[in-house]
N, CA, C and O of each residue as an XYZ file, in Angstrom:
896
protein
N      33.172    -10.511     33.720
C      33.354     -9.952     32.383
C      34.003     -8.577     32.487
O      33.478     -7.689     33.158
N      35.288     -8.379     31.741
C      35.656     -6.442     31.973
C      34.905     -6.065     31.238
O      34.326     -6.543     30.263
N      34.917     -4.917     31.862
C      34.307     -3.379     31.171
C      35.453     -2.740     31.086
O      36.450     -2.778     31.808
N      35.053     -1.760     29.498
C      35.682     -1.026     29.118
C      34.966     -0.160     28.891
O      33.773     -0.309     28.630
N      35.597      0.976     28.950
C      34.716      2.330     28.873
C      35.791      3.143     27.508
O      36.967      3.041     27.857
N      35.673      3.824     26.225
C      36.126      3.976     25.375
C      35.367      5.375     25.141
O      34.203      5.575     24.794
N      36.736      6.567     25.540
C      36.435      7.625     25.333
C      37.165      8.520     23.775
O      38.237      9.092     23.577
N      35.991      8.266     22.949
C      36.454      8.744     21.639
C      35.265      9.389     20.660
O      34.289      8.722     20.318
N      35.487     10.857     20.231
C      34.612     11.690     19.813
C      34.402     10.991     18.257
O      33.300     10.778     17.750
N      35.589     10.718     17.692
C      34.932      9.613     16.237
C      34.181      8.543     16.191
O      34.549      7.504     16.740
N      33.283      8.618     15.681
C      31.957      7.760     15.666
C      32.584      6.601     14.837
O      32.956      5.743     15.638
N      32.807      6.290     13.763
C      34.083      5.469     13.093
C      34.633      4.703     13.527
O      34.535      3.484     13.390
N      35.587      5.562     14.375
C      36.862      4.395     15.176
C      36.274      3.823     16.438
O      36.601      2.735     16.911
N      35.195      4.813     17.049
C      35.074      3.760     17.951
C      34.061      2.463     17.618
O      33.815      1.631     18.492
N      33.592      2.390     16.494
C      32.703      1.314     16.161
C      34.072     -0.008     15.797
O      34.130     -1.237     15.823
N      34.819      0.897     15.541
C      36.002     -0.355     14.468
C      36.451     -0.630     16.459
O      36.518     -1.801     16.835
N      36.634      0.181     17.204
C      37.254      0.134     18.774
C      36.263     -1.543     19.316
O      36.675     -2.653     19.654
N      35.027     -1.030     19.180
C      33.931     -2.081     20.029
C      34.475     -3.339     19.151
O      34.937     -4.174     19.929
N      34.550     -3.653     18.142
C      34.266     -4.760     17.139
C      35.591     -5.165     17.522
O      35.604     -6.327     17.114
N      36.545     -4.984     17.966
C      37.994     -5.505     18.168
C      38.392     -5.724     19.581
O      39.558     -5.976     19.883
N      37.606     -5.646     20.292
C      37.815     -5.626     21.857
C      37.625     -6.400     22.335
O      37.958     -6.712     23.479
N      36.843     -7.102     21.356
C      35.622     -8.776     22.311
C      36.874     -9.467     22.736
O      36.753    -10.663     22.470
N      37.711     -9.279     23.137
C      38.481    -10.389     24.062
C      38.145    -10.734     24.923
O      38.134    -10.008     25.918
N      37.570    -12.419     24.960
C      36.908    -12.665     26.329
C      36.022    -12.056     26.882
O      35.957    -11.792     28.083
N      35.022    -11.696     25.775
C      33.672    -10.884     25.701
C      33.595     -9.929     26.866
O      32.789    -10.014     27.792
N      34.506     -9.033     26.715
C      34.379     -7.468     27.442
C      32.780     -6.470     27.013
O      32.085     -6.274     26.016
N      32.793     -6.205     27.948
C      31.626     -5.121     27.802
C      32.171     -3.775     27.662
O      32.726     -3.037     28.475
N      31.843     -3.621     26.287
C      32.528     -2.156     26.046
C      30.960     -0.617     26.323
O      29.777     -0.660     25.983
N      31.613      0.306     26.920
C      30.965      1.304     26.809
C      31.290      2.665     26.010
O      32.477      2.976     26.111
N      30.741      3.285     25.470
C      31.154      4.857     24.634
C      30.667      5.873     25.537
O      29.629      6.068     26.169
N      32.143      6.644     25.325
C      31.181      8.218     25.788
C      32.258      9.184     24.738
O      33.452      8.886     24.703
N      31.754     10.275     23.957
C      31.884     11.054     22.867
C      32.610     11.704     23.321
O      33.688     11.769     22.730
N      32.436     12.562     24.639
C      33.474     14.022     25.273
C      33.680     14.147     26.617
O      33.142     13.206     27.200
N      34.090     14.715     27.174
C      34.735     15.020     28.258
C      33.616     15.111     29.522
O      33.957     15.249     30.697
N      32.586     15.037     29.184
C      31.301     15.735     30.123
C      31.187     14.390     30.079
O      31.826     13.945     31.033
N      30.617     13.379     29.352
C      29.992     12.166     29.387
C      30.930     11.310     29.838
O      30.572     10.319     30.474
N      31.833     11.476     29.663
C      33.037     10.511     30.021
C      32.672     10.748     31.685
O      31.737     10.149     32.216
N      33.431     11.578     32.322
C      33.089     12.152     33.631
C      32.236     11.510     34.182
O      32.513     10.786     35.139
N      30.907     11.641     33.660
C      29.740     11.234     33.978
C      29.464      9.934     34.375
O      28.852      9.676     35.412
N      30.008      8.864     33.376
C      29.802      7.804     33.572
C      31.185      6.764     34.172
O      31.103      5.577     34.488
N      32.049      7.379     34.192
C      33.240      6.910     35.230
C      33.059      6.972     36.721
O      33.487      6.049     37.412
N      32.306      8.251     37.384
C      32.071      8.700     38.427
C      31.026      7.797     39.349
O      31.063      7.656     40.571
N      30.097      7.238     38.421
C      28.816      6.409     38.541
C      29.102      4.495     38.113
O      28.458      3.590     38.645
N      30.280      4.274     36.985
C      30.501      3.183     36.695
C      31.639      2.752     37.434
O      32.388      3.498     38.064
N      31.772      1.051     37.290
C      32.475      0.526     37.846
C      33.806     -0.464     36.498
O      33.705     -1.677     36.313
N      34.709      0.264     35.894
C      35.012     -0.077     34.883
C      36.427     -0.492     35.553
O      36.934     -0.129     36.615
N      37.055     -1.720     34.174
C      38.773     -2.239     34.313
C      39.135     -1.849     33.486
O      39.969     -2.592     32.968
N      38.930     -0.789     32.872
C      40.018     -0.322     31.766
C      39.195      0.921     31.281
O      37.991      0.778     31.072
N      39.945      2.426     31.052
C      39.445      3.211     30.476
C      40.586      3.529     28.964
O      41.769      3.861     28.888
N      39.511      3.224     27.911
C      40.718      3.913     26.252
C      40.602      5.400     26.461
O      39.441      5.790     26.586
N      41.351      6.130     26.515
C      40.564      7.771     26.113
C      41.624      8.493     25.512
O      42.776      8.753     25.858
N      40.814      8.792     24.352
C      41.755     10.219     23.601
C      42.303     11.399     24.474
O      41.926     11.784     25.581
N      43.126     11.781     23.804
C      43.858     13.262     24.199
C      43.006     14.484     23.698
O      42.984     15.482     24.418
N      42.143     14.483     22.246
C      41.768     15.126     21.714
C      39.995     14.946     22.156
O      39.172     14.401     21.420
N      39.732     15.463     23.326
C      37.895     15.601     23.040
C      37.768     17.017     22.939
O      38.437     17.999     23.262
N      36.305     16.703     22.188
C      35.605     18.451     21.597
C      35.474     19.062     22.797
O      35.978     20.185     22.825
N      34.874     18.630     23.971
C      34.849     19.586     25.368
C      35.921     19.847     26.398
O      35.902     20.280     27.550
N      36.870     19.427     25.566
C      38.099     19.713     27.210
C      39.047     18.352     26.519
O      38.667     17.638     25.591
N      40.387     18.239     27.273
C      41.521     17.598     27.294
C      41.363     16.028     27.859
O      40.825     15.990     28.966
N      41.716     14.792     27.329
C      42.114     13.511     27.728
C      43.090     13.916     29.586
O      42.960     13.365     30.679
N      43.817     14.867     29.221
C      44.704     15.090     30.089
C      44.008     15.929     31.567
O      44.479     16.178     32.677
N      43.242     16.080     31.194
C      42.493     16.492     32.681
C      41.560     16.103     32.522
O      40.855     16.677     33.351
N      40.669     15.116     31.698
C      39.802     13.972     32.217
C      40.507     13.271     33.229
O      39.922     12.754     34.180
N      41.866     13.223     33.052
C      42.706     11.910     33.794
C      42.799     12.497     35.304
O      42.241     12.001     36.283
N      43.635     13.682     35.293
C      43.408     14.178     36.289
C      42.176     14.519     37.302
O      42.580     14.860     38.414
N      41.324     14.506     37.212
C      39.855     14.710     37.210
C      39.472     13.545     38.014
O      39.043     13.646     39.163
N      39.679     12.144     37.224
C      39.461     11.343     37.614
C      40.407     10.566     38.886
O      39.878      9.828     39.717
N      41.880     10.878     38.865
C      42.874     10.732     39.876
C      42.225     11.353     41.340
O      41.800     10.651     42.258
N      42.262     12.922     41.317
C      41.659     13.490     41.979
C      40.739     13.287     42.769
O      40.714     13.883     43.846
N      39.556     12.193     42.327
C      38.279     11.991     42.722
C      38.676     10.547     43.748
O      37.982      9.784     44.421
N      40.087     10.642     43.471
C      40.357      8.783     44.168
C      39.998      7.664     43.403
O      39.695      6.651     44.032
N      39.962      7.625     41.897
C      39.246      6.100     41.540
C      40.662      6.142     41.000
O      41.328      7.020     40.450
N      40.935      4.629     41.422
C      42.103      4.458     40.590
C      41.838      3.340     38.835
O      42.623      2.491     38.411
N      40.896      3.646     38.383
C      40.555      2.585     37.565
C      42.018      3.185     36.402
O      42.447      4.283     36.049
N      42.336      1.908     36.169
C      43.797      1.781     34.856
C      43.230      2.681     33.412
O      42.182      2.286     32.903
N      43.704      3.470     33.003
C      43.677      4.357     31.877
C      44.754      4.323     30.859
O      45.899      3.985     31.157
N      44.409      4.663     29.684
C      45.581      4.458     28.640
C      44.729      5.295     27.461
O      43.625      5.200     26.924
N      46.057      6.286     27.368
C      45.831      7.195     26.548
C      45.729      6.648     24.512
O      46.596      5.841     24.177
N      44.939      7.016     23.625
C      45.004      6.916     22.505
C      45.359      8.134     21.709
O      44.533      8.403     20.838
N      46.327      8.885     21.793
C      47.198      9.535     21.166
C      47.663      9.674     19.578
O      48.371      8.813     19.056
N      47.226     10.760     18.916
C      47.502     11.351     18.036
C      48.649     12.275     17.909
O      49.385     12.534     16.956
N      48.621     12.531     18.642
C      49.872     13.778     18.659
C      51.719     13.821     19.045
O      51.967     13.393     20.173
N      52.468     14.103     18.546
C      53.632     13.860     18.594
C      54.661     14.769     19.513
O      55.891     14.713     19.490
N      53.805     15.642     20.350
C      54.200     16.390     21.520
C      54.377     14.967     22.584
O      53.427     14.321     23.025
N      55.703     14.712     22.826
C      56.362     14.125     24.307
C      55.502     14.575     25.173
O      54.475     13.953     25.445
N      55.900     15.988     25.839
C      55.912     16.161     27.014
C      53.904     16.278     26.848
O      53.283     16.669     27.836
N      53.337     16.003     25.898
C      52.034     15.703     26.167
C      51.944     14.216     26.820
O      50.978     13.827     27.477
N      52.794     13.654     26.609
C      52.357     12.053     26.536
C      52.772     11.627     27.907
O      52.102     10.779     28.495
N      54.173     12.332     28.631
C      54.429     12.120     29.491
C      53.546     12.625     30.796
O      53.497     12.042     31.879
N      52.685     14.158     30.344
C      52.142     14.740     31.427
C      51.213     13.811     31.535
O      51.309     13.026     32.478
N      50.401     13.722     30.848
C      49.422     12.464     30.638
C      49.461     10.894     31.735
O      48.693     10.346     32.525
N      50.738     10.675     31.225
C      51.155      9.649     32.465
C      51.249      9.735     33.724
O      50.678      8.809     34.300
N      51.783     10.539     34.436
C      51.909     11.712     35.388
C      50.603     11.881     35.962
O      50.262     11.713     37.133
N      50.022     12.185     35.117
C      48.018     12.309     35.518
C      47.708     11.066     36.183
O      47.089     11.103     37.247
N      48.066      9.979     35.680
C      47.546      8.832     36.584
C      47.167      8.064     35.076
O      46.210      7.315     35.270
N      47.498      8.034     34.035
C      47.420      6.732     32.659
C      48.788      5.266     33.251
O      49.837      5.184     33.891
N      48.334      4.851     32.894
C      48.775      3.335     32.706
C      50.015      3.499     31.853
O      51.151      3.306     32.285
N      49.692      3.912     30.468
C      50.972      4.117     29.125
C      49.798      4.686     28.151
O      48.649      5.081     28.350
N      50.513      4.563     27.166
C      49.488      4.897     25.828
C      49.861      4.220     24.454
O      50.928      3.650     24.227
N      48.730      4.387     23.505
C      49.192      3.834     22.064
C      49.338      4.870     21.009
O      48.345      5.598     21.039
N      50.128      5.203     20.146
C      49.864      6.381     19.458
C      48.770      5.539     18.033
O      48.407      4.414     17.692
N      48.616      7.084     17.571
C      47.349      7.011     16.352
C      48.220      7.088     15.414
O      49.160      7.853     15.631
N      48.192      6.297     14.019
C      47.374      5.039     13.877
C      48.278      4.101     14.458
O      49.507      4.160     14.486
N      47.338      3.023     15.026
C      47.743      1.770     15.789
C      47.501      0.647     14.723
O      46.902      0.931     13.686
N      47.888     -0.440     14.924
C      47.852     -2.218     14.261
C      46.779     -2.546     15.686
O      46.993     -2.648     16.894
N      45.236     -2.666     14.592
C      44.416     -3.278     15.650
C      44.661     -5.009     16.562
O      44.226     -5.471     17.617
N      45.415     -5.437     15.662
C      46.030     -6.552     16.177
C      46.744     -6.171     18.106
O      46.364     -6.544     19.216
N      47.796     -5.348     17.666
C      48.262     -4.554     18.609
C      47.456     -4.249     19.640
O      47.888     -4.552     20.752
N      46.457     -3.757     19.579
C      45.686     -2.856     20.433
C      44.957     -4.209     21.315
O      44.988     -4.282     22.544
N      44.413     -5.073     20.561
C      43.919     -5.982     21.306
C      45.025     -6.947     22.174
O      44.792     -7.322     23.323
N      46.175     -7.257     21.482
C      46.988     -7.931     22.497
C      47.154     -7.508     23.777
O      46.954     -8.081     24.848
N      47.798     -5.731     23.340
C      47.626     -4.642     24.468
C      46.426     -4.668     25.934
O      46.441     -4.647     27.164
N      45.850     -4.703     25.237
C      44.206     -4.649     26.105
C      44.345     -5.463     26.743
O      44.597     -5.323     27.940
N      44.183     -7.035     25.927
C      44.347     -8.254     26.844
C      45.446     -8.491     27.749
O      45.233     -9.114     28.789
N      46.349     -8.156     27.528
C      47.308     -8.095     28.619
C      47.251     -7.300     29.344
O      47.795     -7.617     30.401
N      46.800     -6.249     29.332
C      46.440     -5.087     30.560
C      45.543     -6.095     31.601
O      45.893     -6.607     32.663
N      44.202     -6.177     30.849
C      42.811     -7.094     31.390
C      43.565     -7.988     32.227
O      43.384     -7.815     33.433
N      44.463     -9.012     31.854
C      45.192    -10.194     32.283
C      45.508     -9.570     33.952
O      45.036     -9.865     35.050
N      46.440     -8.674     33.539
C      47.346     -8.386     34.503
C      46.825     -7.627     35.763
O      47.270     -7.847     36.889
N      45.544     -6.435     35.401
C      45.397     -5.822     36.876
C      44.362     -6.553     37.122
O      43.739     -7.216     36.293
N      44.103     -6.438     38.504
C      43.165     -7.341     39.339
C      42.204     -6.244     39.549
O      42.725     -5.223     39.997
N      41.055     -6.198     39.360
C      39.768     -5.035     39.635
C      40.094     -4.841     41.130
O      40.364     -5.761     41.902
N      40.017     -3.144     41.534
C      39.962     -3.468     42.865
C      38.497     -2.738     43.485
O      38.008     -1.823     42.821
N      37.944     -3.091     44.534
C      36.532     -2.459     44.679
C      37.078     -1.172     45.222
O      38.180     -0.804     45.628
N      36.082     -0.714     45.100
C      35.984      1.041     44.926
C      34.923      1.049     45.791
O      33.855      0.608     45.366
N      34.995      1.489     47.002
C      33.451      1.803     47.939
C      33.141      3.321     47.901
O      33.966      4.217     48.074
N      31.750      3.472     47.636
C      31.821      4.980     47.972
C      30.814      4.926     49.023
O      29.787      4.284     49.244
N      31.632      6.026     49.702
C      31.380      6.552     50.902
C      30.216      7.962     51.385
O      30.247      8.550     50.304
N      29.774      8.365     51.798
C      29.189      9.270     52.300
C      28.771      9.411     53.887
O      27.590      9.186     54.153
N      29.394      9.662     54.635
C      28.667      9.559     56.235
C      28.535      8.348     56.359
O      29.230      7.441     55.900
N      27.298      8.300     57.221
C      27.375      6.548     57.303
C      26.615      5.672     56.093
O      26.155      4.537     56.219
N      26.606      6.560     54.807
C      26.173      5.710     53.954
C      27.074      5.254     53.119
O      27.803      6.082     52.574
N      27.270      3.583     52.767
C      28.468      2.650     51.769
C      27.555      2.146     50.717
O      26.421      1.675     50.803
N      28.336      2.364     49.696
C      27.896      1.628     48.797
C      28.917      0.932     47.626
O      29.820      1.448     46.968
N      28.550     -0.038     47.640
C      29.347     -1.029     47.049
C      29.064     -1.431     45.914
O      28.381     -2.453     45.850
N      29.526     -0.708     44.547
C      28.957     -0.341     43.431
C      29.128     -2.045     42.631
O      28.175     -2.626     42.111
N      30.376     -2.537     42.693
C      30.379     -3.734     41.894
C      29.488     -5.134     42.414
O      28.925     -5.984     41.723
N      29.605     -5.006     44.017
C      28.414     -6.218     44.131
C      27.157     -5.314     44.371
O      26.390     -5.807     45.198
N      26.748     -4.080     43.837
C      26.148     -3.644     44.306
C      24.665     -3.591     45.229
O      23.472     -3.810     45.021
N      25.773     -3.043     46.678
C      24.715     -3.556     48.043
C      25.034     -2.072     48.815
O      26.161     -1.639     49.056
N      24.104     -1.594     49.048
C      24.227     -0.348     49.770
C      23.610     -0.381     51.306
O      22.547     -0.919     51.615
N      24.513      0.314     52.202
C      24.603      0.408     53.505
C      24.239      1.591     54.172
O      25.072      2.477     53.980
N      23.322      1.917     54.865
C      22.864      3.147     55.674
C      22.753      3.076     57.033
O      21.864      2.451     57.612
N      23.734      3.770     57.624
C      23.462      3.645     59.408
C      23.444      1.966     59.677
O      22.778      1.486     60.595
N      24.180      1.222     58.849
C      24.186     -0.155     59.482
C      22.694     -1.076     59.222
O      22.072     -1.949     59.828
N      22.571     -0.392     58.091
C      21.124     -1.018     57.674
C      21.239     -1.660     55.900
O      22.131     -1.252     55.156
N      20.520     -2.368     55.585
C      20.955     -2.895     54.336
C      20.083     -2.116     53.427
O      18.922     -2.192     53.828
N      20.182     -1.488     52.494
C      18.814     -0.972     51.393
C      18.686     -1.603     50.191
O      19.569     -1.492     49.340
N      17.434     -2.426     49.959
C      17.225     -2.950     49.253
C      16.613     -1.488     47.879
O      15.693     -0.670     47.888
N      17.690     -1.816     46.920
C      16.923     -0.506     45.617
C      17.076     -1.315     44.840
O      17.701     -2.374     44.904
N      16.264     -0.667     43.705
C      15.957     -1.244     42.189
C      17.347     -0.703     41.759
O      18.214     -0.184     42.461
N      17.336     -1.012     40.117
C      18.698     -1.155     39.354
C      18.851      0.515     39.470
O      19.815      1.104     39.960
N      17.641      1.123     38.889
C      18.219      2.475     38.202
C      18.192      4.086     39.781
O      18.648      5.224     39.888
N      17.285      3.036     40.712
C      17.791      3.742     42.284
C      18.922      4.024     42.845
O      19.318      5.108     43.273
N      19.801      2.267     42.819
C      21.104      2.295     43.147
C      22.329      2.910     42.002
O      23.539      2.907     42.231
N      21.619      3.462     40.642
C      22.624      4.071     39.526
C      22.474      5.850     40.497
O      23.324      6.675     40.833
N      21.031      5.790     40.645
C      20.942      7.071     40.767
C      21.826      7.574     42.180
O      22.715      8.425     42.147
N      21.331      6.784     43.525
C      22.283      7.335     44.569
C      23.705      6.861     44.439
O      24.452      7.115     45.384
N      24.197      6.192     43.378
C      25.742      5.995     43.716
C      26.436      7.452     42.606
O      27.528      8.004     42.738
N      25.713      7.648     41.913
C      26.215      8.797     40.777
C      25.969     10.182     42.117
O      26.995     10.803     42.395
N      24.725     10.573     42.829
C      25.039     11.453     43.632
C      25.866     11.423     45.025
O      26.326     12.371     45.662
N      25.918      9.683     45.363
C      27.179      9.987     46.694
C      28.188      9.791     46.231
O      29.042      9.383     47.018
N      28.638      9.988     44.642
C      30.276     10.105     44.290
C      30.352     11.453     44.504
O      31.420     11.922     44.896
N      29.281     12.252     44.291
C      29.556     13.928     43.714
C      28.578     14.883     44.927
O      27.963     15.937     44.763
N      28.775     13.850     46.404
C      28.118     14.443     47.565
C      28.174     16.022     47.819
O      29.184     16.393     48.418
N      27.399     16.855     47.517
C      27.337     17.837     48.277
C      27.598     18.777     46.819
O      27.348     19.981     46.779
N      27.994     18.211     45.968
C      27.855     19.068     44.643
C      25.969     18.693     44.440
O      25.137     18.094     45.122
N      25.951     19.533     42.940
C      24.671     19.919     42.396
C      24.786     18.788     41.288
O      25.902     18.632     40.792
N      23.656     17.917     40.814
C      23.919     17.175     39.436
C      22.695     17.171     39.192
O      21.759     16.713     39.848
N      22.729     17.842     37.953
C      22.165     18.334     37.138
C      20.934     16.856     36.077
O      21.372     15.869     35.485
N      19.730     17.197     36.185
C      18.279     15.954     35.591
C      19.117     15.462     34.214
O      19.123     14.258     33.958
N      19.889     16.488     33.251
C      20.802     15.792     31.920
C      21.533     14.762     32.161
O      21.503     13.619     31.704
N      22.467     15.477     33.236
C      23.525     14.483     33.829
C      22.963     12.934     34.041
O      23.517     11.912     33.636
N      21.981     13.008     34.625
C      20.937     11.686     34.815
C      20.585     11.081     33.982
O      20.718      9.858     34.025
N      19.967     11.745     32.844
C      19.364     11.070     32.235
C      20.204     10.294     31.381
O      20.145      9.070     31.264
N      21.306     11.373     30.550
C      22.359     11.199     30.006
C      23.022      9.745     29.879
O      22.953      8.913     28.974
N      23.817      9.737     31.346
C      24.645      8.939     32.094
C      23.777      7.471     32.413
O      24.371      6.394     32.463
N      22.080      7.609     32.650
C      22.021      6.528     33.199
C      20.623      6.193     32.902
O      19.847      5.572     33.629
N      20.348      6.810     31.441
C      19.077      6.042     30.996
C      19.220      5.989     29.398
O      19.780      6.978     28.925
N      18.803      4.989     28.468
C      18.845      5.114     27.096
C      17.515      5.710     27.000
O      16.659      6.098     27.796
N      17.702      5.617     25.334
C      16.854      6.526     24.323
C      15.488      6.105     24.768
O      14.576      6.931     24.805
N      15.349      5.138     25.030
C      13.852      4.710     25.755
C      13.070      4.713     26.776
O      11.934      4.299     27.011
N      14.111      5.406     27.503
C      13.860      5.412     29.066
C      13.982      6.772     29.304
O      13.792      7.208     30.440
N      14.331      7.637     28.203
C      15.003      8.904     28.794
C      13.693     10.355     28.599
O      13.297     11.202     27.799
N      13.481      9.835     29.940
C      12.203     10.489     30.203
C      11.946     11.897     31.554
O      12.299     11.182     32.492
N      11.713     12.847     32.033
C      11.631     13.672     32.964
C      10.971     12.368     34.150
O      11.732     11.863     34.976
N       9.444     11.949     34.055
C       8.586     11.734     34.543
C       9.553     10.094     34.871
O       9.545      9.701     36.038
N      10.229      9.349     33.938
C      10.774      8.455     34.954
C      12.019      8.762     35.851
O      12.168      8.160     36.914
N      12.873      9.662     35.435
C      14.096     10.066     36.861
C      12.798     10.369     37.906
O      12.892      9.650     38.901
N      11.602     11.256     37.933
C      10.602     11.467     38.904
C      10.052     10.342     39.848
O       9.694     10.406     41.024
N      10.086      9.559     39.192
C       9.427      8.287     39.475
C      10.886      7.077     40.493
O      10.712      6.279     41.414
N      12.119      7.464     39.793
C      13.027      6.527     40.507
C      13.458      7.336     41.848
O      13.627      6.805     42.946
N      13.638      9.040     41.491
C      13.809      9.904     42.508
C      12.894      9.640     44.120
O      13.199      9.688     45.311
N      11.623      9.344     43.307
C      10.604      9.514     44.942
C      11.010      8.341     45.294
O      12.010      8.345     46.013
N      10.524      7.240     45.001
C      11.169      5.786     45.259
C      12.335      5.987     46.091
O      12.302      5.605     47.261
N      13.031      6.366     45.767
C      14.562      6.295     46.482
C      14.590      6.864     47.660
O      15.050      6.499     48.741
N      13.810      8.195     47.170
C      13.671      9.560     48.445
C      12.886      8.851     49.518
O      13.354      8.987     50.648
N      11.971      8.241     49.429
C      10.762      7.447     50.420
C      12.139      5.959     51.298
O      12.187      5.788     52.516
N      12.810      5.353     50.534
C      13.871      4.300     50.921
C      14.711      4.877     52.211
O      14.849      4.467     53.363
N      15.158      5.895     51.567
C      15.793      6.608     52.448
C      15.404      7.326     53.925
O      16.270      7.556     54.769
N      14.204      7.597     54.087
C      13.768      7.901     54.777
C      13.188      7.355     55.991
O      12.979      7.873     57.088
N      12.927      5.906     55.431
C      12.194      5.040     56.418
C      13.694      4.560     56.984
O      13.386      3.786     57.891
N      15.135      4.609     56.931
C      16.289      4.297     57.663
C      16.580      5.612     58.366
O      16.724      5.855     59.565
N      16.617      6.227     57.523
C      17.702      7.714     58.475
C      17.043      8.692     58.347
O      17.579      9.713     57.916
N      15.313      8.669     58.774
C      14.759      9.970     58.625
C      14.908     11.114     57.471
O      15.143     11.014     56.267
N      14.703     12.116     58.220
C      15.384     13.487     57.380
C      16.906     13.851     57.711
O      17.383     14.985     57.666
N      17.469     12.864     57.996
C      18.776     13.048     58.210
C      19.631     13.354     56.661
O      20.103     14.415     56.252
N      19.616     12.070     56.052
C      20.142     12.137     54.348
C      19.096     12.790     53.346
O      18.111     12.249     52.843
N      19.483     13.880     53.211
C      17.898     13.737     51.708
C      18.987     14.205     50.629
O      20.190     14.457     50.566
N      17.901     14.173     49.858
C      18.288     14.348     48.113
C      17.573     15.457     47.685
O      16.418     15.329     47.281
N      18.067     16.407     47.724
C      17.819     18.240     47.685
C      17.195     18.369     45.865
O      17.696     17.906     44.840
N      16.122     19.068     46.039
C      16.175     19.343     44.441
C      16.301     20.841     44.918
O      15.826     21.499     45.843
N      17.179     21.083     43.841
C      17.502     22.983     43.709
C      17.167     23.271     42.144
O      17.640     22.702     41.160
N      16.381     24.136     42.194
C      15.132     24.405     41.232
C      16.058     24.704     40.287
O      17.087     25.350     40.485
N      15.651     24.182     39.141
C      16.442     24.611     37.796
C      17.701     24.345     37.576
O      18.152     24.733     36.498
N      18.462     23.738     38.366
C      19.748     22.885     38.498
C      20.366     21.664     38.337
O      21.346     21.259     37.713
N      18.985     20.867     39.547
C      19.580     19.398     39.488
C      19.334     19.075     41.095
O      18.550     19.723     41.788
N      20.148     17.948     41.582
C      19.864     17.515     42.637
C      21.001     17.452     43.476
O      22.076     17.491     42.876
N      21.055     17.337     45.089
C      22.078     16.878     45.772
C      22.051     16.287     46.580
O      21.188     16.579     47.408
N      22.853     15.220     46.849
C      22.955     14.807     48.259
C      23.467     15.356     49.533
O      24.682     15.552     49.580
N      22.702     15.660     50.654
C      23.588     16.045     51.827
C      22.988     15.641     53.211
O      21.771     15.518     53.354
N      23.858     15.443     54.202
C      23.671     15.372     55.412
C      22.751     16.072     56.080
O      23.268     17.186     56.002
N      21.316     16.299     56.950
C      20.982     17.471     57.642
C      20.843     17.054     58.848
O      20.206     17.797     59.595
N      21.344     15.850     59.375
C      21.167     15.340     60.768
C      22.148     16.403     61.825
O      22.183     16.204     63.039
């Protein structure tokens, strides 16, 4: 089934966005701005990103970059309002696919889509850390040549910190990115954190840990 990930701060269009997408029952996802978007690209495994030019926290155009940068090559396509060229072209340049300008013929947009969907082939994306792999779409994670068996929201949690190894990510970022309104609790990231932290340990010692830095967030790093 694709995923789509649909980065758009109007609450509106992207409801009219989800309701027009079901081609071949895609799984669509929302993220509002530039932080959440980030967030859940870095951690998800998506075939198509929509994203505006215009978010409230920062630029479409260095989301893109952002995301180039990081090595994911997932296909992007800008939704464009604006009648600045050399916006549309830098944009491309960033690493977009093409774009549609605003307002579009939803007819359009879905042919568009589906023929994108049609045409690229998903490619896996491994992330890496030392000798730890993880293989987000069949997701199966590898340590020192060992297999780790984790729960769903374990393997969300260490693949979101070995994309962003050795940076700080922050308990929001977590919760944010990788728990709903029902789940989005201090005491359960606590609860998936030790779990994971204890997994880890019985393979590679105190070699890998998962750092909490007080009042920040968490990290992954090497101390072997």
């Amino acid at each position: 089934m694709p995923k789509i990930l649909i980065v758009e701060y109007d609450p509106q269009l992207t409801k009219i966005l989800k309701l027009n997408l079901r081609i071949g029952d895609p799984e669509t996802e929302h993220a509002g701005n530039f932080a959440e978007a980030w967030a859940r690209i870095a951690v998800g495994h998506y075939d198509l990103v929509l994203v505006d030019i215009g978010l409230p926290d920062g630029s479409g155009l260095d989301l893109c970059q952002k995301v180039r940068e990081s090595g994911l090559t997932v296909p992007i396509v800008f939704l464009n309002a604006r009648t600045d060229e050399t916006k549309v072209v830098s944009g491309i340049h960033h690493g977009t696919n093409t774009y549609l300008r605003k307002p579009f013929d939803l007819e359009e947009l879905k042919v568009f889509v589906n023929r994108l969907i049609k045409l690229l082939v998903p490619e896996v994306q491994l992330v890496r850390f030392g000798a730890l792999t993880i293989d987000p779409a069949k997701r199966i994670v590898t340590l020192m040549d060992s297999m780790l068996t984790l729960g769903r929201k374990e393997l969300d949690i260490l693949t979101l910190l070995a994309r962003r190894a050795g940076d700080i990510v922050s308990r929001e970022i977590i919760l944010n990115t990788l728990y709903d309104n029902d789940d989005r609790y201090d005491r359960t990231v606590d609860s998936h954190m030790s779990h994971l932290r204890k997994k880890l340990r019985e393979v590679a010692g105190s070699s890998l840990q998962i750092s909490s830095i007080y009042g920040l967030g968490y990290r992954l790093e090497w101390k072997g």
